[in-house]
ZAGU-5243 format. One record per residue (C-alpha): x, y, z; residue number from 0. Coordinates in Angstrom, 3 decimals. Example, Ala and Ser with C-alpha at 12.3 -4.5 7.8 and 13.67 -1.06 7.14 Angstrom:
BEGIN
<vexse <12.300,-4.500,7.800>,0>
<vexse <13.670,-1.060,7.140>,1>
END
This chain:
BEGIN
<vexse <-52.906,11.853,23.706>,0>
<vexse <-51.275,13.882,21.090>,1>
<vexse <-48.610,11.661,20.387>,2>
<vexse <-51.719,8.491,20.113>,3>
<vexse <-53.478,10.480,17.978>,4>
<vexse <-49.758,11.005,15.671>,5>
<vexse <-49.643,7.323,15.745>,6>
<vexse <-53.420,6.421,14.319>,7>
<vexse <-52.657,9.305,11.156>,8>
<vexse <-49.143,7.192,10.749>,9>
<vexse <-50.679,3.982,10.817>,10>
<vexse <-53.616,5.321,8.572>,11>
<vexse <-51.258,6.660,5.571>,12>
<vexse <-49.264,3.274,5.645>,13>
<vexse <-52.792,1.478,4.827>,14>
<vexse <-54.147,4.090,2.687>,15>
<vexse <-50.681,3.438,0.481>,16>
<vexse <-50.509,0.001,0.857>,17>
<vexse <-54.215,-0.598,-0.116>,18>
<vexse <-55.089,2.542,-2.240>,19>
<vexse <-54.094,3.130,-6.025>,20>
<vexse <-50.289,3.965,-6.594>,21>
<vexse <-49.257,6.936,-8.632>,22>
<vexse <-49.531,6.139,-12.497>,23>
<vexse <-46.135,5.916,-13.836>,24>
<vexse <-45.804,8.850,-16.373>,25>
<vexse <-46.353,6.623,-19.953>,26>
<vexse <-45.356,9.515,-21.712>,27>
<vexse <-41.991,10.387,-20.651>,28>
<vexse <-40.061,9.221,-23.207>,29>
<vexse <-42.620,10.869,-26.550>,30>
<vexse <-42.123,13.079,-28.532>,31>
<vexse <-44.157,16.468,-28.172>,32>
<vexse <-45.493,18.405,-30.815>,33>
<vexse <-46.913,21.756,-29.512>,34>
<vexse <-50.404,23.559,-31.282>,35>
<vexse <-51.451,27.406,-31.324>,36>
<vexse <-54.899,27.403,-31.064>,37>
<vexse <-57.291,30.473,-31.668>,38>
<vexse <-60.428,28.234,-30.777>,39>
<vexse <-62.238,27.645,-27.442>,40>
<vexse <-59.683,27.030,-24.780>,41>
<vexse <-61.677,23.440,-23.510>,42>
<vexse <-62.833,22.688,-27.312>,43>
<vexse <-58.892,22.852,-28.160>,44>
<vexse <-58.152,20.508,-24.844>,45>
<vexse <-60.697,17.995,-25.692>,46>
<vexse <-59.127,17.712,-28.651>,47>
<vexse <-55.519,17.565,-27.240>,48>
<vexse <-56.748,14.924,-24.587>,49>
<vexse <-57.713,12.786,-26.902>,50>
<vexse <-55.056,12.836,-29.610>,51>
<vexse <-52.346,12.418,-26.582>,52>
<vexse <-54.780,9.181,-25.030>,53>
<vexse <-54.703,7.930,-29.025>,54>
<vexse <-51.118,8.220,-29.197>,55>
<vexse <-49.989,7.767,-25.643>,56>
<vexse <-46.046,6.822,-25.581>,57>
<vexse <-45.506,7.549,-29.610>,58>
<vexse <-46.196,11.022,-29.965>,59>
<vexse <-48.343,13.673,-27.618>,60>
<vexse <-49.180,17.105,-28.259>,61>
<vexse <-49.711,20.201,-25.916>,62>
<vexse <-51.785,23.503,-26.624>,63>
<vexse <-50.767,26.942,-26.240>,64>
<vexse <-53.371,29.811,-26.899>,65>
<vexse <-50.593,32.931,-27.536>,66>
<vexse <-47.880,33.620,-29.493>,67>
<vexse <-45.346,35.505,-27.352>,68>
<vexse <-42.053,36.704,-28.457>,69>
<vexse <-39.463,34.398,-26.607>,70>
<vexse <-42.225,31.837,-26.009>,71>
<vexse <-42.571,28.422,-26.526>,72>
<vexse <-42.376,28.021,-30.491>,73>
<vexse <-45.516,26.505,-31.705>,74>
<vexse <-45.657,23.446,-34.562>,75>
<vexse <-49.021,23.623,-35.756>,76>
<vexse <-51.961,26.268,-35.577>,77>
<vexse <-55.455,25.704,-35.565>,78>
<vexse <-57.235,28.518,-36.499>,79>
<vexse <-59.102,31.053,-39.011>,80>
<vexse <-58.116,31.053,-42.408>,81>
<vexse <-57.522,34.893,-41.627>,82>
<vexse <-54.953,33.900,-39.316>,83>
<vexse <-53.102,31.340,-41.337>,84>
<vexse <-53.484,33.771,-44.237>,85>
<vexse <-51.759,36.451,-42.212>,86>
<vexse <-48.898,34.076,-41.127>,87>
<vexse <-48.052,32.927,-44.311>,88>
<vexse <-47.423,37.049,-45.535>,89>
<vexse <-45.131,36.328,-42.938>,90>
<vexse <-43.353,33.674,-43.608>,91>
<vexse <-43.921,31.674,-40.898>,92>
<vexse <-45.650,28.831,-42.379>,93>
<vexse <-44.487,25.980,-44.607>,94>
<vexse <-45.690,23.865,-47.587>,95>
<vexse <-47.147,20.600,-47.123>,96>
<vexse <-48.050,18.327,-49.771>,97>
<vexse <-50.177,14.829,-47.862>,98>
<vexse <-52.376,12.598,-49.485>,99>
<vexse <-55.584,13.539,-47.080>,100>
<vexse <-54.996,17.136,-47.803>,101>
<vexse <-55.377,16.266,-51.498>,102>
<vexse <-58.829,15.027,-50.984>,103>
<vexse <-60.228,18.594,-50.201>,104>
<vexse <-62.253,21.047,-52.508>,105>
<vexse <-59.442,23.208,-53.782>,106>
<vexse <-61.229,26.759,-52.548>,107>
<vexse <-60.700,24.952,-49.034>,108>
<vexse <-57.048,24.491,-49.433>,109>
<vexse <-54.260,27.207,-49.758>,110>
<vexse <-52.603,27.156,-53.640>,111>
<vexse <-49.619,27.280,-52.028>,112>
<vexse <-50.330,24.103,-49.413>,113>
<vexse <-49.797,26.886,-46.648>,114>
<vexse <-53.213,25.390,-45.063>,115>
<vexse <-56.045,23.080,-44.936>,116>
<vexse <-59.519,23.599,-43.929>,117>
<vexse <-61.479,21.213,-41.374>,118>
<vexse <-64.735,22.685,-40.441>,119>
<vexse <-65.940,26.333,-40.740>,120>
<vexse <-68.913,28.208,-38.992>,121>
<vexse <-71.692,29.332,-40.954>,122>
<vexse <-73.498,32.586,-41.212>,123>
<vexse <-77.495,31.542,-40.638>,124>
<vexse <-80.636,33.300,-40.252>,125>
<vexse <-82.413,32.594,-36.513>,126>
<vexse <-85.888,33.076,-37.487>,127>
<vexse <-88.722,33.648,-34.468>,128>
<vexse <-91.536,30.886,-34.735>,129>
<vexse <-94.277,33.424,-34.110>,130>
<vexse <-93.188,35.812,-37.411>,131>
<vexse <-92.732,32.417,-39.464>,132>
<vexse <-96.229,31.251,-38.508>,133>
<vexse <-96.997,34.686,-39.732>,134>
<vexse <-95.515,34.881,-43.482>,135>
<vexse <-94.931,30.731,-43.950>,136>
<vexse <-91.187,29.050,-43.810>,137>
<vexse <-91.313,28.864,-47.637>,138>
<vexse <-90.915,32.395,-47.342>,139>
<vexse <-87.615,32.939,-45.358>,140>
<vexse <-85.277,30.575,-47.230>,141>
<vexse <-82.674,32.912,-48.972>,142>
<vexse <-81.123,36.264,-48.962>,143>
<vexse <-83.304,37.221,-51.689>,144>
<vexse <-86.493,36.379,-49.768>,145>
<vexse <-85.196,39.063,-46.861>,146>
<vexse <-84.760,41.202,-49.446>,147>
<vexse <-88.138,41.144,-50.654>,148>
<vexse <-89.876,41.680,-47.833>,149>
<vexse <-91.932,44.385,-46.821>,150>
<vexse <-91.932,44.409,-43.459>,151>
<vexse <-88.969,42.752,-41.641>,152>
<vexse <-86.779,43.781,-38.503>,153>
<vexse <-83.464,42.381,-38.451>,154>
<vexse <-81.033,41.952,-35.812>,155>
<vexse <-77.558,41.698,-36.394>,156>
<vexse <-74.122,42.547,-34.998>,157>
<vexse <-72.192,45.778,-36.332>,158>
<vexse <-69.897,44.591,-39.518>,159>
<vexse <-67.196,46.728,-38.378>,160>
<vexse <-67.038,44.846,-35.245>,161>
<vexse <-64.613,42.176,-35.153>,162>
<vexse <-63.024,39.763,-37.470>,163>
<vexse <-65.718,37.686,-37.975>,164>
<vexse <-68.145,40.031,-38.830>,165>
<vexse <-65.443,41.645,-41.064>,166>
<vexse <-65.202,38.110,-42.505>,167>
<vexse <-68.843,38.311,-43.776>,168>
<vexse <-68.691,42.023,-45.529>,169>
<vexse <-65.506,40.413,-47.375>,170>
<vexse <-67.135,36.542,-48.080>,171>
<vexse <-70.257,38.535,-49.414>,172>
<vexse <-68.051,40.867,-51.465>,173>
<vexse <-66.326,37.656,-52.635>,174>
<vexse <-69.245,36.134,-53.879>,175>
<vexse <-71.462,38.819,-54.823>,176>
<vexse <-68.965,41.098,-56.382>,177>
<vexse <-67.918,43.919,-54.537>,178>
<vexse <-70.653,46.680,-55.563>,179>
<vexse <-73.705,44.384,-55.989>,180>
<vexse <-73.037,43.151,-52.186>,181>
<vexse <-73.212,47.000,-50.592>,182>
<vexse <-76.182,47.660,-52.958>,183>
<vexse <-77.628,44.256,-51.042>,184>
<vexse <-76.490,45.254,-47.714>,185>
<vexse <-77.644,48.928,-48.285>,186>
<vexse <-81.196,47.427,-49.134>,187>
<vexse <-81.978,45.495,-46.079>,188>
<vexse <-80.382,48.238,-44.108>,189>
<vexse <-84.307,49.848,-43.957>,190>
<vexse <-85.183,46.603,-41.803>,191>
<vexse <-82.414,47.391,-39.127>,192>
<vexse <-83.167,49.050,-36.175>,193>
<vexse <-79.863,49.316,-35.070>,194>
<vexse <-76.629,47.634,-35.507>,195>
<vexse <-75.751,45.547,-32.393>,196>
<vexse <-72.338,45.835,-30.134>,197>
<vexse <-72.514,42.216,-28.827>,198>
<vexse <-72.892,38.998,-30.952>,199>
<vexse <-75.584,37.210,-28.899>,200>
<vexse <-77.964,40.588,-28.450>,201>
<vexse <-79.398,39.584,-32.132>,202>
<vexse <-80.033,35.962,-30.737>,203>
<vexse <-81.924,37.617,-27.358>,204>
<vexse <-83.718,40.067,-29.434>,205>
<vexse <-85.260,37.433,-32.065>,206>
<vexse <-85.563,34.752,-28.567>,207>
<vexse <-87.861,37.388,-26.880>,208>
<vexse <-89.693,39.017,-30.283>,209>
<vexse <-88.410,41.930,-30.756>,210>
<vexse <-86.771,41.143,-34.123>,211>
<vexse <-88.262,38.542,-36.651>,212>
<vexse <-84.687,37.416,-38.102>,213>
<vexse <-81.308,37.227,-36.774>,214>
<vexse <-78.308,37.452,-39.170>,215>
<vexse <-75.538,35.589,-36.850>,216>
<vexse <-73.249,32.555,-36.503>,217>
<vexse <-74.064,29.043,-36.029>,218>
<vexse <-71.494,29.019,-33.061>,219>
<vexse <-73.475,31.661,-31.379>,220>
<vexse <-76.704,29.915,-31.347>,221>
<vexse <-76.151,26.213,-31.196>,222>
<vexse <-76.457,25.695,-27.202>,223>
<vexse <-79.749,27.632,-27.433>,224>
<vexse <-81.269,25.582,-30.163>,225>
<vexse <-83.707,23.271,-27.977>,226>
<vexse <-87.330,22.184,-28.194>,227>
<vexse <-89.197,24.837,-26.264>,228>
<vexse <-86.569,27.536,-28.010>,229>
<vexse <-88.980,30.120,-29.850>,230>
<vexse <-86.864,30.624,-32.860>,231>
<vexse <-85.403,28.181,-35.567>,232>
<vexse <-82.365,28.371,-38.062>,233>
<vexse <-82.027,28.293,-41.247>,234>
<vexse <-79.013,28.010,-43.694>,235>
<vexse <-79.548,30.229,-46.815>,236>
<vexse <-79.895,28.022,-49.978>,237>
<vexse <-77.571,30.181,-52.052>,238>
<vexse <-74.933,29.966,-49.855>,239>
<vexse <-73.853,31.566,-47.128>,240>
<vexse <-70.325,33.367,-45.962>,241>
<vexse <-68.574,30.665,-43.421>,242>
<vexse <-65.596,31.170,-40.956>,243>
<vexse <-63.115,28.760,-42.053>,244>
<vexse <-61.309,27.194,-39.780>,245>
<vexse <-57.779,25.753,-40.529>,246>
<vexse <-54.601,23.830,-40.141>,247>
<vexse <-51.146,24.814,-40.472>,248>
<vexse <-47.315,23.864,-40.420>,249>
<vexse <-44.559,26.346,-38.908>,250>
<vexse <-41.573,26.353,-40.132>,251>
<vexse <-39.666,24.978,-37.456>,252>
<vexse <-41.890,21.808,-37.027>,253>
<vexse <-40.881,18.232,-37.858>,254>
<vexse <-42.325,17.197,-40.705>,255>
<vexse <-43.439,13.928,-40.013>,256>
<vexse <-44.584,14.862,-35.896>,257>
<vexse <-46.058,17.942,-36.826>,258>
<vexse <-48.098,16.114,-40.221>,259>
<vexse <-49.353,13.154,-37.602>,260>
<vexse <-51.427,15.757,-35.991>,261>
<vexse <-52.238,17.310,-39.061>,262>
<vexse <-53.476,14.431,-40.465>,263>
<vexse <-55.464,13.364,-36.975>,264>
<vexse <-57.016,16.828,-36.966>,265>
<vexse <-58.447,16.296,-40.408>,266>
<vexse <-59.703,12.677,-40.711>,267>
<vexse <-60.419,11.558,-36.879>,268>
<vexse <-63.623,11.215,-36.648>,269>
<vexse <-63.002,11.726,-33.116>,270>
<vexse <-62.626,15.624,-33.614>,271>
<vexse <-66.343,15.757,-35.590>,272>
<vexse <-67.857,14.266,-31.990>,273>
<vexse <-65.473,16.473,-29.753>,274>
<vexse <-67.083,19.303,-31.428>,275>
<vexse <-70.453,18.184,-31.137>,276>
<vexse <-69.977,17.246,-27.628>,277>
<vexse <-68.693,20.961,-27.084>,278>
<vexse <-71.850,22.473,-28.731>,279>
<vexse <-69.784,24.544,-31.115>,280>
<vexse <-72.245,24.212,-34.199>,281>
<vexse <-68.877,23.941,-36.523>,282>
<vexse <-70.160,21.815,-39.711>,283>
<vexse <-67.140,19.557,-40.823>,284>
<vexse <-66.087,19.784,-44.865>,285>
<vexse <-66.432,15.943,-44.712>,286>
<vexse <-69.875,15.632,-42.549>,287>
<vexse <-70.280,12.260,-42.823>,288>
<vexse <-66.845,11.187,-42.250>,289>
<vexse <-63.771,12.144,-44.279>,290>
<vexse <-64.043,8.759,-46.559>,291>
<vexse <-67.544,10.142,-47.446>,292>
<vexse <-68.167,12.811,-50.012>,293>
<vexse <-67.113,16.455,-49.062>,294>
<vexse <-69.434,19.654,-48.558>,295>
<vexse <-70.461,21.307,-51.382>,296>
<vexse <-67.980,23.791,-51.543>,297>
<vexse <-70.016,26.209,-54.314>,298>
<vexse <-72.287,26.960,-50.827>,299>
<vexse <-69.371,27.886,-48.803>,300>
<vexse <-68.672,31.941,-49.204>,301>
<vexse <-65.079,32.763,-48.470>,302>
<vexse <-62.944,35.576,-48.237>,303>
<vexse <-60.852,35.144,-50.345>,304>
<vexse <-59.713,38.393,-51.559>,305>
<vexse <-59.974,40.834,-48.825>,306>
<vexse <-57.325,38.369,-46.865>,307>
<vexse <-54.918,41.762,-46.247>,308>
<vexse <-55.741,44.454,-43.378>,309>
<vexse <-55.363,47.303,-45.930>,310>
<vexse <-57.993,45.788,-48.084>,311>
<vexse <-60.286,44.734,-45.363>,312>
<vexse <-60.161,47.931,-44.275>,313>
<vexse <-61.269,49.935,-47.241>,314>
<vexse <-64.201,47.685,-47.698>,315>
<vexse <-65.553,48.203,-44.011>,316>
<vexse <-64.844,51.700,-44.578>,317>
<vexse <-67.211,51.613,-47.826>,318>
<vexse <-69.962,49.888,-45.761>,319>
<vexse <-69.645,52.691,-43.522>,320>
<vexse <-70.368,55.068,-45.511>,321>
<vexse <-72.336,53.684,-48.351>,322>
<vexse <-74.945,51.485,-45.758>,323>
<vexse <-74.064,51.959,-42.086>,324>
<vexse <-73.851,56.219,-42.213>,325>
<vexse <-75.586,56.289,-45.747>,326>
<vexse <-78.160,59.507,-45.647>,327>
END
């Protein structure tokens, strides 16, 4: 019986491979391989990879790695913060570029030095509940100033001392403010905060549920909320607004000409604009409408520029410490 029964799962395989779908040959034995650090979203960054590598197939393909570990596989080209690629440079581990697309940016979105080359960035936003904005009109919660202004507000937001985003937005408002004039800001609408928050998405629960009228957050945090029946909207500050700017990179080991193909793919496939929206990042794209369209207007972008150094990061968190945060 047991030897019948050996025969049927014999005879079974042998149809299964003569009828069923053979192993794909591997089309991409023979390409070349560039290899990208990414700091973003592990599937975000594979999406991405997928799809350059199904582009490309036999020419050229290119493979993600998410550290950078001493004795490691040596990366080519890094996706990441401008923090990052600002911190690799001091280093010397990046190289100039000079390449036609790169040209086409807004200069405050390129490194001087063609170290790097921003592709989309992640916006600071107010998330404003529906009931409070039924309350005092949308008019009235357009700007910074018009939080500012207010009598009676309760913001939510994360503690600036956090992390390197929220860093990022004491040093972008410092940027743009000036350095003084954005404490004396900060310290003003510090009356309307209950308390700072540990976690980036408590702001976004708090303002959900009513028990904070505004949220001062990311777009990234709050995109995959943002549906019909959601009881808060957002709103993009018509000043301007401090962004996360996210960025591409050469090392110095790469090939040129492998390691500029993705380059180049990362900035003008339009392919990477729907990956992103398909991934529910909220990243906004420096070319939104396609990178043979007009760019962003880079005046509403707020960088950090000059607080790019730890030493110099740190002394201005430790000033919002004491002069908002602690202030008696």
């Amino acid at each position: 019986m047991i030897r019948c029964i050996f025969l049927v799962l014999i005879l079974a395989g042998m149809l299964t491979g003569g009828c069923g779908e053979q192993p794909a040959p591997a089309q991409n034995a023979g390409a070349q391989t560039v290899v990208l650090y990414s700091e973003l979203d592990n599937k975000f960054t594979q999406n991405l990879v997928d799809e350059f590598n199904k582009e490309n197939k036999a020419k050229l393909q290119m493979k993600a790695i998410y550290e950078l570990k001493p004795g490691g596989e040596q990366p080519d080209v890094v996706l990441a913060e401008q923090r990052t690629l600002a911190g690799l440079k001091r280093q010397e581990q990046l190289k100039p570029v000079a390449f036609a697309e790169g040209d086409r940016l807004p200069q405050k979105l390129r490194d001087a030095d063609l170290s790097w080359y921003g592709i989309f960035y992640d916006p600071t936003v107010f998330l404003v509940n529906q009931q409070y904005a039924r309350t005092v009109g949308q008019a009235n919660i357009c700007s910074w100033q018009d939080l500012a202004k207010k009598q009676q507000l309760r913001i939510a937001i994360e503690n600036l001392s956090d992390s390197n985003s929220t860093q990022n937005f004491l040093a972008s408002m410092a940027d743009n403010f000036g350095e003084e004039a954005s404490l004396d800001y900060l310290s003003d609408i510090n009356r309307f905060i209950g308390q700072y928050s540990k976690f980036p998405f408590t702001p976004i629960r708090m303002t959900a549920v009513g028990d904070a009228d505004v949220a001062i957050t990311r777009q990234s945090y709050v995109f995959k909320y943002l549906e019909n029946k959601f009881p808060a909207y957002v709103v993009y500050p018509k000043e301007g607004t401090p962004v996360n700017l996210f960025c591409i990179g050469m090392f110095k080991k790469a090939d040129d000409v492998q390691a500029l193909t993705v380059m180049e793919w990362l900035l003008t496939s339009p392919q990477v604009q729907t990956i992103a929206q398909e991934n529910a990042t909220g990243y906004l794209f420096i070319f939104p409408r396609g990178f043979e369209a007009a760019a962003v207007d880079s005046d509403k972008i707020w960088l950090n520029s000059s607080y790019l150094e730890p030493a110099k990061q740190d002394a201005l968190t430790n000033k919002w410490l004491s002069k908002v945060r602690f202030s008696k």
